[in-house]
C-alpha positions in Angstrom: 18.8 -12.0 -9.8 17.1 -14.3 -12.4 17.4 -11.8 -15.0 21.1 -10.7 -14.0 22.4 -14.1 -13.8 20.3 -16.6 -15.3 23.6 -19.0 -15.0 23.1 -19.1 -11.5 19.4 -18.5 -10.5 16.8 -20.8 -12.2 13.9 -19.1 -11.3 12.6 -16.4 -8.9 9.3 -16.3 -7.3 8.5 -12.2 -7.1 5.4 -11.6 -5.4 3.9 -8.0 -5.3 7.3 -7.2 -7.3 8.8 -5.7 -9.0 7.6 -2.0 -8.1 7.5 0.3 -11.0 8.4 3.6 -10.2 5.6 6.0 -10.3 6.0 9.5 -8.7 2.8 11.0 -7.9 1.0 7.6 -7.3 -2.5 8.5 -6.7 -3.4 4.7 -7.6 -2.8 4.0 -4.3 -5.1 5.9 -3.2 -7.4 4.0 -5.3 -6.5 0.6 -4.5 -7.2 1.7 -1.0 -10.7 2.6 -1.8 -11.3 -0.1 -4.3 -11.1 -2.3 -0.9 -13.3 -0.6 1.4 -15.9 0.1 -1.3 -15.5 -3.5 -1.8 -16.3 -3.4 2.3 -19.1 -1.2 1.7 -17.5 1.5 3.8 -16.1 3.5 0.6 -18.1 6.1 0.4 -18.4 7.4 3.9 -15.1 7.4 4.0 -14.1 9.4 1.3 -16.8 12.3 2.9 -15.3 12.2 6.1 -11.4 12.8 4.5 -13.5 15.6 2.6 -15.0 17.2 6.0 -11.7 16.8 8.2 -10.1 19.1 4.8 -12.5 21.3 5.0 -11.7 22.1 9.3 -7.9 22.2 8.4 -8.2 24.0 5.7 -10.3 26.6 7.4 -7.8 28.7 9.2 -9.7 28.6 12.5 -7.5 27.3 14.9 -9.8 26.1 17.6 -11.4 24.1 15.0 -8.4 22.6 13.9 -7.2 22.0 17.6 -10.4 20.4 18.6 -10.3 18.3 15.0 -6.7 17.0 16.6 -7.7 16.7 20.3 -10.9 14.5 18.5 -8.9 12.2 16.2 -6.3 11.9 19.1 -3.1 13.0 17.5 -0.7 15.9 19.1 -0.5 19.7 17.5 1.0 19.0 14.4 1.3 21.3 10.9 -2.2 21.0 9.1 -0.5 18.9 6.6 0.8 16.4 9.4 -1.8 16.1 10.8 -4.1 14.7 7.4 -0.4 12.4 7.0 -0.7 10.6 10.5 -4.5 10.5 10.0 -3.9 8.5 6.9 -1.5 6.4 8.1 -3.5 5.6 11.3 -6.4 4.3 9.3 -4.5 2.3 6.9 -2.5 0.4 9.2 -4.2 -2.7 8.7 -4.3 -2.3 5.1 -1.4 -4.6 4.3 -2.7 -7.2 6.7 -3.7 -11.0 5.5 -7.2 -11.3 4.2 -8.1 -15.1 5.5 -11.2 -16.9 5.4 -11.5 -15.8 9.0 -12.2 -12.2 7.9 -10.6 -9.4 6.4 -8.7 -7.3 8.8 -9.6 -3.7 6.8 -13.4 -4.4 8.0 -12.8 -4.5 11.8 -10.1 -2.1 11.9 -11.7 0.5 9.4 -15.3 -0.4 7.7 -16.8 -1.2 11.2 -16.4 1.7 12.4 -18.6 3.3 9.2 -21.5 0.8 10.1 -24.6 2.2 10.3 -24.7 3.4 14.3 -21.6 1.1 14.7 -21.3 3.4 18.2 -24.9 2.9 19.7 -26.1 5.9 18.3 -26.4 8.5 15.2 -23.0 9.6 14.2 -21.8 11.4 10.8 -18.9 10.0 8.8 -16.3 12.5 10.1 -17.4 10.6 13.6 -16.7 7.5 12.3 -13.6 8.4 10.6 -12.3 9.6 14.5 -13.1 6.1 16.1 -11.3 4.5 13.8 -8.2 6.5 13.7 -8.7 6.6 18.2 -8.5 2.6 17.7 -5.8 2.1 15.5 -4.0 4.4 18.1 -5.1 2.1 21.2 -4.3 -1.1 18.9 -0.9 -0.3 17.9 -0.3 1.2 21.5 1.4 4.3 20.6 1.8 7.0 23.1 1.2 10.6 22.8 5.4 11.2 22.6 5.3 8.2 20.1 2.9 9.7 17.7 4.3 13.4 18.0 7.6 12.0 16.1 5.8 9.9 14.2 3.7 12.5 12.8 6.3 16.0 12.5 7.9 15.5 9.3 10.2 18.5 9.7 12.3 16.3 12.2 15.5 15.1 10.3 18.7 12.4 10.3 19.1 12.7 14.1 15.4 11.0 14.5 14.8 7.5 14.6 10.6 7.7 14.5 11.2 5.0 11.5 12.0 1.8 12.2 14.9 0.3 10.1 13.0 -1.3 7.4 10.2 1.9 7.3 13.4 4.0 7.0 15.0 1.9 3.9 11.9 1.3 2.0 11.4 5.6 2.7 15.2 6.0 1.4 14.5 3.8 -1.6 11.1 6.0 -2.0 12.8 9.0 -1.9 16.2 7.7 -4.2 14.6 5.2 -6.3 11.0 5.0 -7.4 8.8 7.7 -6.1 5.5 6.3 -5.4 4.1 9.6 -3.4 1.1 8.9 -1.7 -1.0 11.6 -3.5 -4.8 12.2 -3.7 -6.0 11.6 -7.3 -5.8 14.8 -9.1 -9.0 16.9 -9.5 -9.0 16.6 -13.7 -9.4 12.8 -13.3 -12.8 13.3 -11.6 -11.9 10.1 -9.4 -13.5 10.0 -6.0 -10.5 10.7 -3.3 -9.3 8.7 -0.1 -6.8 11.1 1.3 -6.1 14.7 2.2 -5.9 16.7 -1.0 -2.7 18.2 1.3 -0.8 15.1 0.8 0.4 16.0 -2.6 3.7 15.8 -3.7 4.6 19.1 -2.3 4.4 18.3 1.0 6.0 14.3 0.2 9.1 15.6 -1.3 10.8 18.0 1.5 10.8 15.4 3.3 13.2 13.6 1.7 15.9 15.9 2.4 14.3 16.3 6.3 15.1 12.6 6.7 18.5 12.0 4.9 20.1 14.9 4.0 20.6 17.5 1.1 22.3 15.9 -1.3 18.7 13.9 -2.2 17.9 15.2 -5.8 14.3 16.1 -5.9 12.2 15.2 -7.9 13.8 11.8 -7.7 14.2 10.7 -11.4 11.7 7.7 -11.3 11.9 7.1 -15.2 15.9 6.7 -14.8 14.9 4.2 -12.3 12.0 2.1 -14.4 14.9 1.9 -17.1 17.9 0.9 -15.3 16.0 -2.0 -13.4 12.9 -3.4 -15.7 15.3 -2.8 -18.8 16.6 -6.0 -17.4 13.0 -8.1 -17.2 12.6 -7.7 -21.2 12.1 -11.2 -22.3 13.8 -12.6 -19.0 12.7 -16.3 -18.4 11.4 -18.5 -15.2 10.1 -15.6 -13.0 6.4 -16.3 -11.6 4.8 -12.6 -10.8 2.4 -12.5 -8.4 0.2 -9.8 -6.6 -3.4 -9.5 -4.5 -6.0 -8.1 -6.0 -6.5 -5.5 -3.2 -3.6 -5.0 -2.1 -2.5 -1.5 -2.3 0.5 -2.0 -4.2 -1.3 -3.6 -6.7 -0.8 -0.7 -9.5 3.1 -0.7 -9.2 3.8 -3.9 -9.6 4.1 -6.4 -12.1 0.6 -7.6 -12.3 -0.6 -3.9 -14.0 2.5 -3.1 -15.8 3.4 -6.1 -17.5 2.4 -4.6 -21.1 5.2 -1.8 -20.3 8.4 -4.6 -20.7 7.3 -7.8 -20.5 6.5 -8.2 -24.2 8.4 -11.8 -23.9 7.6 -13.9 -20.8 9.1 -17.5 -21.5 8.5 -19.7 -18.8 7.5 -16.9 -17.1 3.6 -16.3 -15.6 1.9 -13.9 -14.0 -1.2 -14.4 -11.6 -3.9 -11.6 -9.7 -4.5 -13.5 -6.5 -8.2 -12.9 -6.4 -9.7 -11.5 -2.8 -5.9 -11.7 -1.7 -3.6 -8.7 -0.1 0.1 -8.0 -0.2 2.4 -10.8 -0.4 0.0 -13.6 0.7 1.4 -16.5 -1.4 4.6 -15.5 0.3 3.2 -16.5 4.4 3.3 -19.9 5.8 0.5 -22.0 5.4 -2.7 -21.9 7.2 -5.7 -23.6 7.5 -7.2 -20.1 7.0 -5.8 -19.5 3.8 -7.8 -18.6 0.8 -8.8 -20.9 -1.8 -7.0 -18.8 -4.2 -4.2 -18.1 -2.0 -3.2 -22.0 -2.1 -3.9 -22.0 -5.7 -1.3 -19.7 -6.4 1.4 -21.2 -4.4 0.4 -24.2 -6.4 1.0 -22.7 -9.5 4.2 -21.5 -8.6 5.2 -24.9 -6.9 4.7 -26.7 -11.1 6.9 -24.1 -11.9 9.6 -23.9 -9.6 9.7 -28.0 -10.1 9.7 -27.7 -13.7 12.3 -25.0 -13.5 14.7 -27.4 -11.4 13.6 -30.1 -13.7 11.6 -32.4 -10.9 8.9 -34.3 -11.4 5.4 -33.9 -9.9 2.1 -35.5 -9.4 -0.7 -33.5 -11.0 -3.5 -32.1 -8.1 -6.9 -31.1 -9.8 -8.0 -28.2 -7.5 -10.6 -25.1 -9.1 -8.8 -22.1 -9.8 -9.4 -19.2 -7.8 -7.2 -17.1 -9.1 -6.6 -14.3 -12.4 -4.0 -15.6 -14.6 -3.0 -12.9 -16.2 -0.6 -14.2 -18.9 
């Protein structure tokens, strides 16, 4: 809106935005492990996505069967399957990081603790209890996760909520951003099936809303219609977390691609933070560098509007990256 009509908007405050369309977007993937290995748990979990391949990828289908029955999820395709895993573990991976704890360590990394079940367990183990809990703490049913997980069922489903279903639409229309593993010639250590590639993303665009949906979806027709716009736009304050798992398609990593001018404009890493943290109500909980940055975007809106306000000395705790 700021860049469209700078008439009428002053300014705009754009936190983990504006995505930039990337179609196979194995980066997040690794801004997903960039957190847990900043957790500690990185590593184990990369070998346990590794062993689970290895069963469905094995043709045996008892093994497979009892891989499903272990991590709780229904009969699904072997590509299904390694989806709802993934999306089972991650659920908390969007969640606010506070200085009361980081919800990725008791909902994922705990579970990788050394014995963190009483006894000697391998990673694949741990990688099952954690999935098993996200399960029991989202309180999905065995019908629940059976939709949630087939990705063959089409328009006549409603297994996505409206705002899953418009962000998915927009995915499949607009920008891309398929969940992929990192591919093999990058020699990057992977955090999700090496089935989820864009192969197995794409149909379902045409599953979900219909086959008219061009595929692949032209990502670089969408980068150019929307951030054409940004060039040298003025009074927007960019903002993203430093692990959140986002951070790779948003303005905070692509600013060199369009944003050769910034007047009045700023952009700032929110260090420790996750997705869209400068953007909740306050806490008393809230990061250091959390407040910081609503700070800095404060000055600015004021300036933008043209009022006046009494300086606050305060460290800076987070990555201006202007």
């Amino acid at each position: 809106m700021r860049a469209k009509y700078p008439d009428l908007v002053e300014g705009a405050w754009a936190s983990s935005a504006v995505v930039y369309g990337i179609l196979e977007n194995y980066q997040y993937d690794q801004s997903f492990g960039h957190h847990l290995n900043v957790l500690g748990c990185g590593n184990c979990f990369a070998q346990a996505v590794k062993d689970l391949d290895d069963i469905l990828l094995s043709g045996n289908s008892q093994k497979i069967a009892d891989a499903q029955q272990k991590f709780g999820i229904p009969p699904l395709s072997i590509a299904d399957s390694a989806a709802l895993v993934a999306a089972l573990v991650s659920s908390a991976a969007n969640d606010p990081i506070t200085q009361a704890g980081d919800p990725m360590a008791y909902a994922v990394c705990s579970y990788f603790a050394n014995n963190a079940d009483g006894h000697s367990s391998t990673c694949l183990d741990k990688y099952a209890a954690a999935t098993n809990a996200a399960i029991e703490r989202m309180g999905l049913l065995p019908n629940m996760l059976l939709i949630m997980g087939n990705s063959s069922l089409g328009l006549d489903y409603t297994a996505l909520d409206q705002v899953s279903r418009t962000w998915y639409y927009q995915m499949c229309t607009w920008f891309g951003g398929w969940q992929v593993p990192p591919p093999k010639s990058t020699g990057l250590t992977g955090y999700r099936s090496q089935l989820l590639n864009i192969d197995y993303w794409q149909p379902n665009c045409r599953n979900k809303f219909g086959s008219q949906i061009p595929i692949p979806v032209n990502v670089d027709a969408y980068n150019r219609q929307w951030f054409d716009i940004l060039r040298g736009a003025s009074n927007i304050f960019y903002t993203a977390g430093e692990l959140e798992i986002w951070r790779d398609q948003t303005v905070a990593a692509k600013s060199k691609n369009f944003l050769q001018s910034r007047r009045g404009s700023r952009i700032v890493l929110i260090n420790g933070a996750n997705h869209g943290q400068d953007m909740q109500p306050e806490s008393e909980w809230d990061l250091d560098s959390v407040k910081e940055a609503r700070r800095i975007g404060n000055r600015l809106v004021s300036r933008w509007l043209g009022i006046r306000t009494r300086p606050r000395s305060s460290s800076v705790a987070s990555r201006d990256c202007t």
